[in-house]
BABA-787828 format. One record per atom (N, C-alpha, C, CB): residue number from 1; x, y, z; atom name. Coordinates in Angstrom, 1 decimal, always signed. Glycine has a CB too. Layout:
+-----+--------+--------+--------+------+
!  nr !   east !  north !     up ! atom !
+-----+--------+--------+--------+------+
! NUM !      X !      Y !      Z !   CA !
...
+-----+--------+--------+--------+------+
REM end
This chain:
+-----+--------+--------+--------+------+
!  nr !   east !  north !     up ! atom !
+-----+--------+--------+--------+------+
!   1 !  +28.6 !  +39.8 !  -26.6 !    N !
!   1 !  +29.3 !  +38.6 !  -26.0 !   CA !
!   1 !  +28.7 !  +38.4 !  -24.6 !    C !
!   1 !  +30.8 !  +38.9 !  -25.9 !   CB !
!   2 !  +28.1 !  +39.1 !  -23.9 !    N !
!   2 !  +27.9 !  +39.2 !  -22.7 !   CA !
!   2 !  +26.1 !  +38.1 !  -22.7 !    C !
!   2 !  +28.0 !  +41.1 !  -22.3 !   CB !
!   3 !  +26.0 !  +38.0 !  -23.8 !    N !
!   3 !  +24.1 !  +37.6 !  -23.6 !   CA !
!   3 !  +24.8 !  +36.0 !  -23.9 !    C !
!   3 !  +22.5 !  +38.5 !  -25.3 !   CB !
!   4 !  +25.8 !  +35.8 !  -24.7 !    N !
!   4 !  +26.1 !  +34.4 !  -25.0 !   CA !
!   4 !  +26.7 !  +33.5 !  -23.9 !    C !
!   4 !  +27.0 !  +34.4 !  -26.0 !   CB !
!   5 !  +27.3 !  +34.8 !  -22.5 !    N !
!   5 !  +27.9 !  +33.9 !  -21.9 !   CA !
!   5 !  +27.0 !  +33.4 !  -20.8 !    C !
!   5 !  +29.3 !  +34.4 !  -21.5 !   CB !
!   6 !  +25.5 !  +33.7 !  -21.2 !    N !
!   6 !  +24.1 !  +32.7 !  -20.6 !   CA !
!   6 !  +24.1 !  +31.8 !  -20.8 !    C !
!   6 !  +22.8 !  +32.9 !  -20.8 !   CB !
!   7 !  +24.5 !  +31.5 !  -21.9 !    N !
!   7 !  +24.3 !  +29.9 !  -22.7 !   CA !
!   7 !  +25.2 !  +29.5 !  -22.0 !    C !
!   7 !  +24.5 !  +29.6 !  -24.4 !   CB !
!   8 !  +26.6 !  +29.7 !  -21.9 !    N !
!   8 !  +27.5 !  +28.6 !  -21.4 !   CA !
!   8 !  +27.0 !  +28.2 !  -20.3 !    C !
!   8 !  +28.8 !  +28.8 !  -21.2 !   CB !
!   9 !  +26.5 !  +29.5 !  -19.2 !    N !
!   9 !  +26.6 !  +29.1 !  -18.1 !   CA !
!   9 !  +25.0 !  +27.4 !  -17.6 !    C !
!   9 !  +26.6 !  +30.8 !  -17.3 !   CB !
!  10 !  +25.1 !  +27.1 !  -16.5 !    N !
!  10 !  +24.5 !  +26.2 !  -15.9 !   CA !
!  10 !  +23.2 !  +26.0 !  -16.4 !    C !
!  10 !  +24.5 !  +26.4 !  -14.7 !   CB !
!  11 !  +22.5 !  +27.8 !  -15.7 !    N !
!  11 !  +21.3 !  +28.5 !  -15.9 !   CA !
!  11 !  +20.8 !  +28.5 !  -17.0 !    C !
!  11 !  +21.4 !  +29.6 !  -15.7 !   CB !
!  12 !  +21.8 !  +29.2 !  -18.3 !    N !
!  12 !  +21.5 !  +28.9 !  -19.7 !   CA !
!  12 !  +20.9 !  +27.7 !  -20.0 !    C !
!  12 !  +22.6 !  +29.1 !  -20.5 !   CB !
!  13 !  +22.0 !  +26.5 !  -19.5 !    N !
!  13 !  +21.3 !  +25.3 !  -20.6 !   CA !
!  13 !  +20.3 !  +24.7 !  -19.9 !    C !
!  13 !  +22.2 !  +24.0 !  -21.2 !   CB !
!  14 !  +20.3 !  +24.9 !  -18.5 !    N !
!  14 !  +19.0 !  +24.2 !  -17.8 !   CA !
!  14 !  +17.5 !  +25.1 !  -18.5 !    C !
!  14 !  +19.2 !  +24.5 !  -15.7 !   CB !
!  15 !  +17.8 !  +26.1 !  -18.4 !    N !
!  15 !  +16.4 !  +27.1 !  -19.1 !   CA !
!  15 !  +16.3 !  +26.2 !  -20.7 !    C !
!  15 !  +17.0 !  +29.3 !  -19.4 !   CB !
!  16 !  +17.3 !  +26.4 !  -21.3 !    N !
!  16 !  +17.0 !  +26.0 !  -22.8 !   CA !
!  16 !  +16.2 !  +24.6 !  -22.7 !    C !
!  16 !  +18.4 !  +25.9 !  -23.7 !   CB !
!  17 !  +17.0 !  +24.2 !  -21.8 !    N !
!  17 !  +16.8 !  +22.2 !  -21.7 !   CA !
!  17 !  +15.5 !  +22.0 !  -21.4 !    C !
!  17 !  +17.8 !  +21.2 !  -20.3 !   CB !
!  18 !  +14.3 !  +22.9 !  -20.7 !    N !
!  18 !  +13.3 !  +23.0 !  -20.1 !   CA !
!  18 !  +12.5 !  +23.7 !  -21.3 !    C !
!  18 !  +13.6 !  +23.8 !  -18.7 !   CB !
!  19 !  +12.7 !  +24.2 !  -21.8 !    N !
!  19 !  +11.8 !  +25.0 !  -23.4 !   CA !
!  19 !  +12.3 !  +24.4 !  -24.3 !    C !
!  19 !  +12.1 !  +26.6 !  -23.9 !   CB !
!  20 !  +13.0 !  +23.5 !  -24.7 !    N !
!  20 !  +13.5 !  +23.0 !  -25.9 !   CA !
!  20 !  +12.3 !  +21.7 !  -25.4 !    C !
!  20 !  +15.5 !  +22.7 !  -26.2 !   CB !
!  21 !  +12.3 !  +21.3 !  -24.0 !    N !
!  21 !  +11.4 !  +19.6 !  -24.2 !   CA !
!  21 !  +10.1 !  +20.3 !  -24.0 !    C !
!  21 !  +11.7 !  +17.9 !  -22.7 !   CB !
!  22 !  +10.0 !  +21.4 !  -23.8 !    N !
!  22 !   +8.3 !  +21.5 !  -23.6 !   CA !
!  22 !   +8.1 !  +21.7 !  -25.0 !    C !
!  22 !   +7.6 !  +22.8 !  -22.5 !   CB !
!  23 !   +8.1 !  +22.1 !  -25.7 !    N !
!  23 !   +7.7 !  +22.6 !  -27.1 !   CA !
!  23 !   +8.3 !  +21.2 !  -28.0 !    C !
!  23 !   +8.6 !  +24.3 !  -27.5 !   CB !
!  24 !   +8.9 !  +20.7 !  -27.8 !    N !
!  24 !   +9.5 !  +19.0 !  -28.5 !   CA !
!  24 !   +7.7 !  +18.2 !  -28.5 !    C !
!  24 !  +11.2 !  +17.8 !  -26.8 !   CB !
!  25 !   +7.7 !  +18.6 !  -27.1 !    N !
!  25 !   +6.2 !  +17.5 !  -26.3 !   CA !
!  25 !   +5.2 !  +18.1 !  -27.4 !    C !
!  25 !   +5.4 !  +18.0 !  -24.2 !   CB !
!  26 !   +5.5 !  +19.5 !  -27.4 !    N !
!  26 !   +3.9 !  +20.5 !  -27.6 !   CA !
!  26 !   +4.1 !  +19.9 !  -29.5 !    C !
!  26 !   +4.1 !  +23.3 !  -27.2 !   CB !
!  27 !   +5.2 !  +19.5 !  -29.8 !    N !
!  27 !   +4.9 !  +19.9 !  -31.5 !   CA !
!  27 !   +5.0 !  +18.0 !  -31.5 !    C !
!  27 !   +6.5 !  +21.3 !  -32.7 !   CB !
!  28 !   +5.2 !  +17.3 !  -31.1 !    N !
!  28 !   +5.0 !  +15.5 !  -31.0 !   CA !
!  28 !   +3.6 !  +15.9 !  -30.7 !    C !
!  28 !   +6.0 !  +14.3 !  -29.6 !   CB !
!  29 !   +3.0 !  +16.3 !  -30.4 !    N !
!  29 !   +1.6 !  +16.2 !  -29.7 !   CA !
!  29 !   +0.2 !  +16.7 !  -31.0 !    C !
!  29 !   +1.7 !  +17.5 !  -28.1 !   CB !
!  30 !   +1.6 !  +17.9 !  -31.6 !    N !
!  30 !   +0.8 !  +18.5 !  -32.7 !   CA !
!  30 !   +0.9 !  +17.6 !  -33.8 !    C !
!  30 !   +1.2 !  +20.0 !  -33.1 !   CB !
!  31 !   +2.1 !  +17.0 !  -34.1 !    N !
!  31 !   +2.4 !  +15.9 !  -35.1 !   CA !
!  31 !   +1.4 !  +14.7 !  -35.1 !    C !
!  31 !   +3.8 !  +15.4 !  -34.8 !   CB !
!  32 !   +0.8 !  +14.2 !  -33.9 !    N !
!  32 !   -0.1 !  +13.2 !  -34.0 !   CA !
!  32 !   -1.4 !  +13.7 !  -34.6 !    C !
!  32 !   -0.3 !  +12.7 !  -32.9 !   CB !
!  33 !   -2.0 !  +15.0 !  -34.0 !    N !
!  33 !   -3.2 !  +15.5 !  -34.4 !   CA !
!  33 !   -3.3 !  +16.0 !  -35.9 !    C !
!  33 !   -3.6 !  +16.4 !  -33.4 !   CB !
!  34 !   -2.1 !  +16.6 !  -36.0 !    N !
!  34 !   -2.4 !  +17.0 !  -37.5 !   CA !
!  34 !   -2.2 !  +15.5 !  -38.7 !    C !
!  34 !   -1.1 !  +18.3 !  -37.8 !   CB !
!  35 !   -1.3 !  +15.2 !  -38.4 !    N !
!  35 !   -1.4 !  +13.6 !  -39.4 !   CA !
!  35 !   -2.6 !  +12.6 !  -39.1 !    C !
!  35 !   +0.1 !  +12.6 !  -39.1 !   CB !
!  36 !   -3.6 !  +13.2 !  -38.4 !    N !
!  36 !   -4.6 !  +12.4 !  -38.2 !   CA !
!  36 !   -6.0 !  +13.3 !  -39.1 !    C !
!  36 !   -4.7 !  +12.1 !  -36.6 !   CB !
!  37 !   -5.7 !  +14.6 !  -39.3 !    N !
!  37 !   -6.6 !  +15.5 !  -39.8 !   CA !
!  37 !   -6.2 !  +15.7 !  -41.0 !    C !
!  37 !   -6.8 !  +16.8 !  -39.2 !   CB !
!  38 !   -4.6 !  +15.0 !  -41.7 !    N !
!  38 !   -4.3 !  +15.1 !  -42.9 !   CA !
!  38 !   -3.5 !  +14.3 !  -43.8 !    C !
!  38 !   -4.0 !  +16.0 !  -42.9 !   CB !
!  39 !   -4.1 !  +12.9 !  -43.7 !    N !
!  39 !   -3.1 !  +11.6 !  -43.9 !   CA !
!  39 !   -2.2 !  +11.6 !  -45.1 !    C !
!  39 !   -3.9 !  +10.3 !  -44.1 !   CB !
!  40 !   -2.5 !  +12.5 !  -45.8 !    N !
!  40 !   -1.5 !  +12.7 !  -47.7 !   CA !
!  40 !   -0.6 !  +12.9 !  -47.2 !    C !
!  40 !   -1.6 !  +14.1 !  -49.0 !   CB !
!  41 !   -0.1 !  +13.8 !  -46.0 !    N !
!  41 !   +1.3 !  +14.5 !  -46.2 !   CA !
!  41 !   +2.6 !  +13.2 !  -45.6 !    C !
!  41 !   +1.3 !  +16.3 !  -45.0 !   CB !
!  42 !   +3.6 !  +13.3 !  -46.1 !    N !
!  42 !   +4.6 !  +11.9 !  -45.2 !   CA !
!  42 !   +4.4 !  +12.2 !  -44.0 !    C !
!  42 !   +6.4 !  +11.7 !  -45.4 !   CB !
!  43 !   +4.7 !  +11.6 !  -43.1 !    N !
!  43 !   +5.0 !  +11.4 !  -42.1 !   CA !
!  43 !   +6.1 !  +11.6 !  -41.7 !    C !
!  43 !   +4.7 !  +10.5 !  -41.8 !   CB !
!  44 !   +7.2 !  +11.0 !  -42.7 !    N !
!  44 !   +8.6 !  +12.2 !  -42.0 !   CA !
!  44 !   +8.6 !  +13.4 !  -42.4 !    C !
!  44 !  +10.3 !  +11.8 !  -42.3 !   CB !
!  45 !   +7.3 !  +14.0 !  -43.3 !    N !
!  45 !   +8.1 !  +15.5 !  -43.4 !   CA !
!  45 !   +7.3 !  +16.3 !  -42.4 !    C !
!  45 !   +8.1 !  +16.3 !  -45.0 !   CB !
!  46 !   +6.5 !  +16.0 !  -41.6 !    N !
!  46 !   +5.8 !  +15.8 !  -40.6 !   CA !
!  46 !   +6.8 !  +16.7 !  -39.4 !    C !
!  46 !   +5.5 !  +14.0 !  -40.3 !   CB !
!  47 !   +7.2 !  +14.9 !  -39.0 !    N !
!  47 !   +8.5 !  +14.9 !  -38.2 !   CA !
!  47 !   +9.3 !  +15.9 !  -38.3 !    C !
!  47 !   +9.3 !  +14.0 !  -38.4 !   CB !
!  48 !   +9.9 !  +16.5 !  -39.2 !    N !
!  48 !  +10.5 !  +17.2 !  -40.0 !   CA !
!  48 !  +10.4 !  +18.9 !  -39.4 !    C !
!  48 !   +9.7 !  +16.9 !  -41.5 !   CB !
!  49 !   +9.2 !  +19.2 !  -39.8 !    N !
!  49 !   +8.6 !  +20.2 !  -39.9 !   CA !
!  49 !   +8.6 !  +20.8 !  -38.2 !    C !
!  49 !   +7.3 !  +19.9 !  -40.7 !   CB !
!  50 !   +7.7 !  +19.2 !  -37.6 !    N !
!  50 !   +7.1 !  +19.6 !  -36.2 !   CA !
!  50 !   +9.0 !  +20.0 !  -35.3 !    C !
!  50 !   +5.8 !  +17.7 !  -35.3 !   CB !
!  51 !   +9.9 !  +19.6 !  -35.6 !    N !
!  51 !  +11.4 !  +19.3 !  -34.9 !   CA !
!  51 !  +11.8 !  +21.2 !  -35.3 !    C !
!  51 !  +12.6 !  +17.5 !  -35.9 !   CB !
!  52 !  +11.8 !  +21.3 !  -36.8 !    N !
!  52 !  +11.9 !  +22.6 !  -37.0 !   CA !
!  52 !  +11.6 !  +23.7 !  -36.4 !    C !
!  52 !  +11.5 !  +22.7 !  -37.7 !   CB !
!  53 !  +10.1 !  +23.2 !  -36.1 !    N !
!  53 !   +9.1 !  +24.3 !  -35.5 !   CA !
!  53 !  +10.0 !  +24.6 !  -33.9 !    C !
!  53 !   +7.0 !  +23.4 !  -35.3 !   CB !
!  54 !   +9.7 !  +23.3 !  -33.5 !    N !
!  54 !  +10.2 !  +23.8 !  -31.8 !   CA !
!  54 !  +11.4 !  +24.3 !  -31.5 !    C !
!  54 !  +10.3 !  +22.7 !  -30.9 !   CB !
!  55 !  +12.3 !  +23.8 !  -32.8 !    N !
!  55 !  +13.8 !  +24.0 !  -32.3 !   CA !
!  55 !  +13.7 !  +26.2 !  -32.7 !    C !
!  55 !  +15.5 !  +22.7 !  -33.6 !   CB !
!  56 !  +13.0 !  +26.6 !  -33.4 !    N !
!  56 !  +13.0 !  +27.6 !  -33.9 !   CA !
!  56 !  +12.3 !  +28.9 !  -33.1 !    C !
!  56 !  +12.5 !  +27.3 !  -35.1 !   CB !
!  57 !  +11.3 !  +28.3 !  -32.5 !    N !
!  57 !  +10.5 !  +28.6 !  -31.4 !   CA !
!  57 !  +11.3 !  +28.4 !  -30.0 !    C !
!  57 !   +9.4 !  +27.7 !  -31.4 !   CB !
!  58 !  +12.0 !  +27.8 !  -29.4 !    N !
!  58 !  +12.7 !  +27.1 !  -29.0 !   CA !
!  58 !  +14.2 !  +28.2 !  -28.4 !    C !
!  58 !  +12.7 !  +26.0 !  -30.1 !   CB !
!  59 !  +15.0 !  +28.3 !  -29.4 !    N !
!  59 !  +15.4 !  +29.2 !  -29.6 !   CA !
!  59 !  +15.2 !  +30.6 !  -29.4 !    C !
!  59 !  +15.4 !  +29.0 !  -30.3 !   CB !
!  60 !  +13.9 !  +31.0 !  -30.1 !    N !
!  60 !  +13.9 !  +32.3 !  -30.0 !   CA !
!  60 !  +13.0 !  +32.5 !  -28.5 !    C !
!  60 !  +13.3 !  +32.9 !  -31.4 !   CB !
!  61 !  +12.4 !  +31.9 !  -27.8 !    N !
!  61 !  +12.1 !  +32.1 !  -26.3 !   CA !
!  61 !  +13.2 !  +32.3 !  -25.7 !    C !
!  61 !  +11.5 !  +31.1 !  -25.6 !   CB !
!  62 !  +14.3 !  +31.2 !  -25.7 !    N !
!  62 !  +15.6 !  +31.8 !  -25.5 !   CA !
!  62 !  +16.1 !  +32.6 !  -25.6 !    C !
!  62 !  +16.1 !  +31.6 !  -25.8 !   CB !
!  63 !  +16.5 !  +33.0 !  -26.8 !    N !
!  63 !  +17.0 !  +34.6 !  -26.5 !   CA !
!  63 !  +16.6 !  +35.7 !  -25.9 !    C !
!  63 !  +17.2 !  +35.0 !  -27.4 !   CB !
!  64 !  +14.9 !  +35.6 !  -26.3 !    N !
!  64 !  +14.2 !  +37.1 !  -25.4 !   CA !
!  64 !  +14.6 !  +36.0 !  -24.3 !    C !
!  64 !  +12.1 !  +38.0 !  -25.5 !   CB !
!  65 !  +14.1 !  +35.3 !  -23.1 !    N !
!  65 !  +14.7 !  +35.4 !  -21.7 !   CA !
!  65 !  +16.0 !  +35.7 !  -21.4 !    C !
!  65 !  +14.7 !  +34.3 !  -21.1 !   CB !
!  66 !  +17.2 !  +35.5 !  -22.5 !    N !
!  66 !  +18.8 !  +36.2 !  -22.2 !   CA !
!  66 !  +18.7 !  +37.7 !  -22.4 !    C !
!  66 !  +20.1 !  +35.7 !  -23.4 !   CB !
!  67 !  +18.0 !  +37.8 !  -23.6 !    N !
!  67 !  +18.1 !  +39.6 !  -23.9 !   CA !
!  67 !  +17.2 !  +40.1 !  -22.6 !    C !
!  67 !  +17.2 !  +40.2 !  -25.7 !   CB !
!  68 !  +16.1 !  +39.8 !  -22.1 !    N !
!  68 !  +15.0 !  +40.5 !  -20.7 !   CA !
!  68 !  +16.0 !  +40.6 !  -19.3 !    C !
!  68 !  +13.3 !  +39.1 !  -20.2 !   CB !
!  69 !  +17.2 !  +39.1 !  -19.2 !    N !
!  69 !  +18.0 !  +39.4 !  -17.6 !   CA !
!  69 !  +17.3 !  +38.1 !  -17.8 !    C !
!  69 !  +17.8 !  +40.8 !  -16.2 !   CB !
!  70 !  +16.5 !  +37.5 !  -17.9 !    N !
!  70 !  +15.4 !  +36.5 !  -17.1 !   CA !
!  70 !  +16.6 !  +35.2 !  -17.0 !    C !
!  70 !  +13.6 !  +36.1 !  -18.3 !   CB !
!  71 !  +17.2 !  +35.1 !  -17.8 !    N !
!  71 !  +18.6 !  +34.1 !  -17.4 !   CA !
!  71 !  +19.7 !  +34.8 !  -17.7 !    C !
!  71 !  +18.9 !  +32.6 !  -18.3 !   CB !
!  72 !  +20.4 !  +34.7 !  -16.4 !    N !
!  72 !  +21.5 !  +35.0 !  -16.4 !   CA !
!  72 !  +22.8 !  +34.0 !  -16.2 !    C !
!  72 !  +21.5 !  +36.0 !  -15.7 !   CB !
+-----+--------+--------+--------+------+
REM end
């Protein structure tokens, strides 16, 4: 209970809010290049996939910085 009450706090969501858009950018960025190296696949499952990726990634940077102290 003690790692979760990072997230509520300020710190928590300003950290998350700051790795959730960098990696949003990094996988929009990967979504253009790869649908340009591979036009079969849809485009929303694209979308899809690239939104997955970051939020998952995303996430788990998160938690190691709560689990390390690195946000408290």
């Amino acid at each position: 209970m003690k790692d979760f009450t990072a997230f509520l706090g300020p710190k928590g969501l300003l950290a998350f809010g700051i790795i959730f858009l960098i990696l949003g950018l990094l996988a929009l960025v990967w979504l253009i290049i790869y649908q340009e190296a591979d036009p079969d696949r849809s485009f929303r499952g694209s979308i899809a996939r690239a939104i997955a990726a970051s939020m998952f990634i995303g996430m788990s940077i998160f938690m190691f910085f709560v689990n390390s102290g690195f946000v408290v």
